[in-house]
C-alpha positions in Angstrom: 0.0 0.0 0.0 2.2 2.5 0.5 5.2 1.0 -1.3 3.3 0.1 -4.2 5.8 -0.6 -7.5 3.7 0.6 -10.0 6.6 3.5 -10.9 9.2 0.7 -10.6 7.4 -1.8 -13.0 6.7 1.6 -15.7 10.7 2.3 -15.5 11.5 -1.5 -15.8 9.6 -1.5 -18.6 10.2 1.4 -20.5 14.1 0.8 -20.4 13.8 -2.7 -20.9 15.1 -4.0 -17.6 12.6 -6.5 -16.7 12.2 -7.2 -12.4 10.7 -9.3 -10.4 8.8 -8.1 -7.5 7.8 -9.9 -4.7 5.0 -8.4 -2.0 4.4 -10.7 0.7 0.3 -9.0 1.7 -0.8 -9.2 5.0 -2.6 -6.3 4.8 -2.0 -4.8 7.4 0.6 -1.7 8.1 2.4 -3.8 11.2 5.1 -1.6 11.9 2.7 0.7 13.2 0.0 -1.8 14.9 2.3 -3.2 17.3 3.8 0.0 18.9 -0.2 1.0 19.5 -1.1 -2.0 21.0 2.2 -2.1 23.4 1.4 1.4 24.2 -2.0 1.5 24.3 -3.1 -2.3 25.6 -6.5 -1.0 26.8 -7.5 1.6 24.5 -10.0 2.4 21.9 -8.8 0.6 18.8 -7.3 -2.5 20.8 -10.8 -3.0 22.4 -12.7 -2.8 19.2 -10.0 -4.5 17.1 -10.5 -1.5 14.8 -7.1 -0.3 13.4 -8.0 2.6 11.4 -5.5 3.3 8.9 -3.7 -0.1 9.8 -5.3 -3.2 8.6 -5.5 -2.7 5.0 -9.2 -4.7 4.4 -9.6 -5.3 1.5 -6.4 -5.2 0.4 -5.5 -4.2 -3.2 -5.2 -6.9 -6.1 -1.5 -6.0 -6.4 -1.1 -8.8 -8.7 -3.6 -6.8 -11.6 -1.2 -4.1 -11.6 1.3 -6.3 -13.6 -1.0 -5.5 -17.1 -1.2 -2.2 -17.0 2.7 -2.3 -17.7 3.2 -5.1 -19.6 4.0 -7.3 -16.7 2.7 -10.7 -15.9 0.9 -10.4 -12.0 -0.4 -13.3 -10.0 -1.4 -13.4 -6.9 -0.5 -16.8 -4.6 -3.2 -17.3 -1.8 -1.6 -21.1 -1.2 1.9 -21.3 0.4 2.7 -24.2 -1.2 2.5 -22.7 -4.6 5.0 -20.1 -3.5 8.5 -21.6 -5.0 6.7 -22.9 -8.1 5.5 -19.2 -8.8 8.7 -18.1 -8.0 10.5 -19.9 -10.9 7.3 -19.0 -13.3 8.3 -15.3 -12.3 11.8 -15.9 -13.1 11.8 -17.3 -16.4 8.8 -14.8 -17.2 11.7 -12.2 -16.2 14.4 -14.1 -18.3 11.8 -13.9 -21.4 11.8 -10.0 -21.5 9.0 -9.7 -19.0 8.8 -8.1 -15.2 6.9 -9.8 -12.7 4.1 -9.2 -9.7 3.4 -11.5 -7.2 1.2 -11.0 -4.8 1.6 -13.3 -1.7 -1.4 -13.6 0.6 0.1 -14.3 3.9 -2.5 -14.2 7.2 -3.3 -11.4 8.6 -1.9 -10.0 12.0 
């Protein structure tokens, strides 16, 4: 969300230097949730479980970025299909074209 690589995979493209790109989705803005919680154990958001700005529901389809650039994007919601879209990616970025994959991991 707010590293998206939309700007990376238009450069990558329009100098012909194709990349693969990886974004492991838990969508959710950790780095942020855990300091309020620890600091604020009994407050407003921890009671609710409403993280405002935080948890990232629904999260964006990263993975239908990859055509609006020319990129191949898939999105991998099983972990066991992790390493096989992995070397899919990689040969996609050997062939010319960059890559998206969007990893569902579970949410925090």
């Amino acid at each position: 969300m707010f590293g998206e690589p939309l700007a990376a995979l238009w450069a990558a493209r329009a100098h012909n230097a194709p990349i693969l790109i990886v974004i492991f989705n838990n969508a959710c803005y950790n780095a942020t949730k855990e300091p309020l919680v620890g600091a604020y154990a009994e407050g407003y958001s921890v009671r609710g479980s409403r993280f405002v700005g935080i948890d990232l529901i629904p999260s964006p389809r990263y993975d239908l970025l990859g055509p609006v650039v020319d990129a191949v994007g898939e999105r991998i919601e099983d972990p066991g299909e992790v390493l096989s879209a992995l070397r899919r990616g990689l040969e996609h970025v050997r062939n010319g074209r960059s890559v998206i994959l969007d990893v569902i991991l579970a949410h925090p």
